[in-house]
C-alpha positions as CSV (number, residue, x, y, z in Angstrom):
1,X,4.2,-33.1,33.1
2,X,6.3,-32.9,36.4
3,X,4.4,-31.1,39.6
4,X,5.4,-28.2,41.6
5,X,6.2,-29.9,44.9
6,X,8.8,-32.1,43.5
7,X,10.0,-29.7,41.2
8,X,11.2,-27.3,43.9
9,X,13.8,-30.1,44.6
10,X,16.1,-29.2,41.4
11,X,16.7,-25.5,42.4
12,X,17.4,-26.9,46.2
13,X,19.9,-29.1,45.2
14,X,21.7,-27.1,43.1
15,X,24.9,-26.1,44.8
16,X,26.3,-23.1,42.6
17,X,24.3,-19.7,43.9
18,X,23.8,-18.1,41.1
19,X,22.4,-21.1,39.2
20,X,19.9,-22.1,41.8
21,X,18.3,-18.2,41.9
22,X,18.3,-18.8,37.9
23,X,16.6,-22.4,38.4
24,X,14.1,-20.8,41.1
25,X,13.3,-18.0,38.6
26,X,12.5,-20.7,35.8
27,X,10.2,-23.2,37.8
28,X,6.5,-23.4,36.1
29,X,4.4,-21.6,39.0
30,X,1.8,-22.8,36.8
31,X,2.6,-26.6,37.1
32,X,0.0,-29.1,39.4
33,X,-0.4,-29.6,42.9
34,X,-0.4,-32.7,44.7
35,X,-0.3,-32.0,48.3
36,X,-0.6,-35.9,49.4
37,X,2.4,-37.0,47.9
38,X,5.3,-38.2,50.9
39,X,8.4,-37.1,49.0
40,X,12.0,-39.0,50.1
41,X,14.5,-36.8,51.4
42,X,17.3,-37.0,49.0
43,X,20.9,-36.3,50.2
44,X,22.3,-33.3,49.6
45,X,19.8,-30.6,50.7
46,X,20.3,-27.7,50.6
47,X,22.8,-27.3,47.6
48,X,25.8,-25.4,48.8
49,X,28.7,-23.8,47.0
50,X,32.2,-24.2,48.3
51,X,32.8,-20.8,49.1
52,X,31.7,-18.8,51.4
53,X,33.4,-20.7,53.8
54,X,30.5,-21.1,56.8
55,X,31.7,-20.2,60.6
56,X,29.6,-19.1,63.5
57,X,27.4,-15.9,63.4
58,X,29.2,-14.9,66.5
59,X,33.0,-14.8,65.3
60,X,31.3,-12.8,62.5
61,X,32.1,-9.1,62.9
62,X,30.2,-5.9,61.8
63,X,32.5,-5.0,58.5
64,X,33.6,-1.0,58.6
65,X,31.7,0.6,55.6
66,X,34.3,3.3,55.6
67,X,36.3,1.1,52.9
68,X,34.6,-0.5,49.8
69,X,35.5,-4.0,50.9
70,X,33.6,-3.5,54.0
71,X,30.4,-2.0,51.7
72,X,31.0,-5.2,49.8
73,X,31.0,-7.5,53.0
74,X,27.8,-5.9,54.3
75,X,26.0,-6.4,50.7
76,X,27.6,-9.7,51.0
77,X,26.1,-10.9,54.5
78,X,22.2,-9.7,53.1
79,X,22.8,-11.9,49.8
80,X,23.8,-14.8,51.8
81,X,20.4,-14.2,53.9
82,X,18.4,-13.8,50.5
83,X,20.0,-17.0,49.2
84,X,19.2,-19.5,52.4
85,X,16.0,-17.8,52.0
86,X,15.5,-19.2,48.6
87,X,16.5,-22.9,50.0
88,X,14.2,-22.6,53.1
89,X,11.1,-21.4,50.8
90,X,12.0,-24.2,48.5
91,X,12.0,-26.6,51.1
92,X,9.2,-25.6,52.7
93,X,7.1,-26.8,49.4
94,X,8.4,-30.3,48.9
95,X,8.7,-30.9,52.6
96,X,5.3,-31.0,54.1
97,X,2.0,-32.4,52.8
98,X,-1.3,-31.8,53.4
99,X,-1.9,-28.4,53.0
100,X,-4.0,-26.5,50.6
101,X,-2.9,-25.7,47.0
102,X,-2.7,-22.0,47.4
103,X,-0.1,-22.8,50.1
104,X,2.4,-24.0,47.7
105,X,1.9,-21.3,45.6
106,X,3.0,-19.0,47.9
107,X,5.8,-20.2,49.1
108,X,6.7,-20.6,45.2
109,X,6.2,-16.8,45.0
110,X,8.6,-16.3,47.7
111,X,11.0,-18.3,46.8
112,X,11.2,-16.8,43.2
113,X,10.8,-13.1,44.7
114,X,14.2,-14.1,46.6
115,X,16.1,-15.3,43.8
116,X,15.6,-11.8,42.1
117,X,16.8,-10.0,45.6
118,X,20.0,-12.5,45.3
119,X,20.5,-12.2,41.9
120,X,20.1,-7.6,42.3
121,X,22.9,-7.9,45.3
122,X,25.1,-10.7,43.2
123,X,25.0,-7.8,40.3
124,X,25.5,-4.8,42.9
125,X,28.6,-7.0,44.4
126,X,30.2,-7.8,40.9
127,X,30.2,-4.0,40.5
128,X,31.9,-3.4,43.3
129,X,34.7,-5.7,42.6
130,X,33.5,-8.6,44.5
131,X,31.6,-11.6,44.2
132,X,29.4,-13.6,46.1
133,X,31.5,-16.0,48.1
134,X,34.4,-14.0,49.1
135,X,33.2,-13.3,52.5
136,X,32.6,-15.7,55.5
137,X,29.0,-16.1,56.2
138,X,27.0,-18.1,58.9
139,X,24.6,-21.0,58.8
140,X,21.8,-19.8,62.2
141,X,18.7,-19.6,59.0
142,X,19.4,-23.1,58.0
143,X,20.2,-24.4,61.6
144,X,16.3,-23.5,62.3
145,X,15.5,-25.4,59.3
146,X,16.9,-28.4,60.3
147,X,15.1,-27.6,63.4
148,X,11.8,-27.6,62.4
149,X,12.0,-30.1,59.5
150,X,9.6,-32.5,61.3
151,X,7.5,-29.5,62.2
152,X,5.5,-26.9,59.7
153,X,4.0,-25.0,62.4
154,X,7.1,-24.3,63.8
155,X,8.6,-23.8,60.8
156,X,6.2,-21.3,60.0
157,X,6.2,-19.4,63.4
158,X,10.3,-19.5,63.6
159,X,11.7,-18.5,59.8
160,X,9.2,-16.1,58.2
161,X,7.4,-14.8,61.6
162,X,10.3,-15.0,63.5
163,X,13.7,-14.5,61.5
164,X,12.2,-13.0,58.3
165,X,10.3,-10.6,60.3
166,X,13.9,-9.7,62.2
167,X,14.7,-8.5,58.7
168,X,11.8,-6.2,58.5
169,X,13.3,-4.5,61.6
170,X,16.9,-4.0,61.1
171,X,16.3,-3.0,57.2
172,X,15.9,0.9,58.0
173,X,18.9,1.1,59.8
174,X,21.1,-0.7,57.1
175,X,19.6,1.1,54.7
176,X,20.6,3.9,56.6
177,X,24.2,2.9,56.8
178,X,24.9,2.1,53.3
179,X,23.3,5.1,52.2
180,X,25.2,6.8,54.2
181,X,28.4,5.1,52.9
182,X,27.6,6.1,49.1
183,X,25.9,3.5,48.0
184,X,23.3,4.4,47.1
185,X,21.8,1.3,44.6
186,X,22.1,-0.9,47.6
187,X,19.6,1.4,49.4
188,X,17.1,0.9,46.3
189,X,17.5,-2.8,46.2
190,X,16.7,-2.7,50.1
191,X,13.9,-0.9,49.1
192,X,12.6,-3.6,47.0
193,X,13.5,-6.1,49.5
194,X,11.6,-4.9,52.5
195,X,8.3,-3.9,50.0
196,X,8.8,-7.9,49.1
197,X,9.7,-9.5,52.8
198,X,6.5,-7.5,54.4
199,X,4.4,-9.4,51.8
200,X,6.5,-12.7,52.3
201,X,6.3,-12.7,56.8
202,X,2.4,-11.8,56.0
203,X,2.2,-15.1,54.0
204,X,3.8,-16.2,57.3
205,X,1.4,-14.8,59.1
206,X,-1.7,-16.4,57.2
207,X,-0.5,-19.9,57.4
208,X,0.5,-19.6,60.6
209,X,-3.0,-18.7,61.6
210,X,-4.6,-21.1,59.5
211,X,-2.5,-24.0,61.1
212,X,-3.6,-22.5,64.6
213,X,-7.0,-22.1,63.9
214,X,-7.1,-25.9,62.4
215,X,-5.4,-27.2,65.3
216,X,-7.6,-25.2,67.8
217,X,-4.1,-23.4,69.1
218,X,-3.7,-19.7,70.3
219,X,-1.4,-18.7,68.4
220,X,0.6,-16.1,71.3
221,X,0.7,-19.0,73.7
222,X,1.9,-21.1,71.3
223,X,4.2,-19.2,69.7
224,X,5.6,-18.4,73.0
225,X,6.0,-22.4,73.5
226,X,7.3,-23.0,70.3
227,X,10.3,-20.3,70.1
228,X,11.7,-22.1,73.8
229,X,11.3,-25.5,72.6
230,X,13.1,-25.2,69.1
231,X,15.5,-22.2,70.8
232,X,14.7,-19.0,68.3
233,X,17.0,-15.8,68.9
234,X,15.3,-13.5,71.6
235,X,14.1,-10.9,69.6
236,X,15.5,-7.1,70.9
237,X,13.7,-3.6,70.4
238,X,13.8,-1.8,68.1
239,X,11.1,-2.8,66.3
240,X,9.6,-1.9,62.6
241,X,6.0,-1.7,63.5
242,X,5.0,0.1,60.5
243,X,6.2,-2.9,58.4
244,X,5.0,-5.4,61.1
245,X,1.2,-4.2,60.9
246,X,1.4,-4.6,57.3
247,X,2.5,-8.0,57.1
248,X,-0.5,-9.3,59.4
249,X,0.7,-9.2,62.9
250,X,-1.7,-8.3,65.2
251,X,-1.7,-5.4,68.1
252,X,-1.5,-8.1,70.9
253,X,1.4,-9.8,68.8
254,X,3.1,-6.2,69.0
255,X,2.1,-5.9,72.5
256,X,3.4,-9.4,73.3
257,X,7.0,-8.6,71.3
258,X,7.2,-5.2,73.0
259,X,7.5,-7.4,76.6
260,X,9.7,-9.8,75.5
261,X,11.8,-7.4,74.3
262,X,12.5,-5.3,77.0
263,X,16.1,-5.4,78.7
């Protein structure tokens, strides 16, 4: 019988998208634990296809959804998000030790909940001519991870608290946009998406406590600390607050985001 930890390694390593979401979706959630076990680093993680060719966020352009290549580059750019987020909830379960079962069942659950969002916007892309790969994309998720890979607690205060929760704000609006554009099956898969990414950020949110709480840290001042040490993206208004209280941050967090977010 193999155990979950180092079975989340397969799917990482797998370089062709589509057959890591499928390998994600058929990992045992019901296989052992064995959070003591230091697992080498094999080379190679995470698994990447050859295409789409990687170049920095900031040559990256806002694609014109007045033409259904630019529909297609925008459904593009939020399955590439949805696929590093299957490689940095995969990592996050063979990576660190010590932490309690439940832990690694989580972040299981996420990562399989993300393979479904990448393999609805791979379908919705195919019908629209297009496949995933056929647009640049950036690398700034992963770059955290490599960041913090030495690190869960900020690991867990900088992807799902920090750029995971950035999802939960811009959604709405490119929701908005799409469905304004036509398409309107992309609006329903963002739909899903944001019900799921609330429920994955408040996973976030738990561990992150937990790890506070254990360590005897406040977990303001020290997120604060930790998102100028390992250089997170400023976070800028507006904010989804409704889908922020639901996935566990508190009023003071809000309060605290609110000021750092002001021009």
């Amino acid at each position: 019988m193999s155990e979950l930890r180092l079975a989340t390694l397969g799917p990482l390593l797998i370089a062709e998208a589509p057959a890591k979401a499928s390998a994600t979706l058929a990992l045992d959630a019901t296989l052992p634990v064995d959070a003591t076990v230091v697992i080498a680093e094999p080379a190679g993680i995470p698994g990447r296809p050859a295409r789409p060719q990687l170049v920095g966020h900031v040559t990256l352009k806002p694609p014109s959804l007045r033409t259904a290549a630019g529909i297609a580059a925008l459904v593009h750019a939020i399955a590439h998000i949805e696929l590093n987020a299957i490689d940095l909830a995969l990592d996050i379960c063979w990576r660190f030790t010590g932490m309690p079962e439940a832990f690694y069942r989580d972040w299981l659950r996420i990562a399989q909940e993300e393979a479904r969002h990448f393999t609805l916007l791979r379908e919705h892309l195919l019908s629209l001519g297009f496949d995933y790969g056929d647009f640049d994309a950036h690398n700034a998720l992963w770059e955290m991870a490599e960041r913090t890979r030495h690190d869960l607690l900020a690991r867990i205060a900088l992807v799902p608290r920090t750029l995971e929760a950035r999802g939960l704000d811009a959604s709405p609006a490119v929701r908005a946009k799409l469905v304004g554009a036509g398409d309107k099956r992309a609006g329903a898969i963002l739909d899903i998406i944001l019900h799921d990414e609330i429920g994955h950020v408040l996973a976030g949110n738990r561990w992150y406590r937990f790890l506070c709480e254990q360590r005897g840290l406040d977990p303001i001042t020290t997120y604060a600390e930790l998102a100028v040490r390992y250089q997170a993206p400023k976070l800028r208004a507006p904010f989804n607050l409704e889908a922020r209280r639901a996935a566990g941050f508190e009023e003071a967090e809000l309060a605290a985001l609110a000021d750092a977010g002001k021009p």
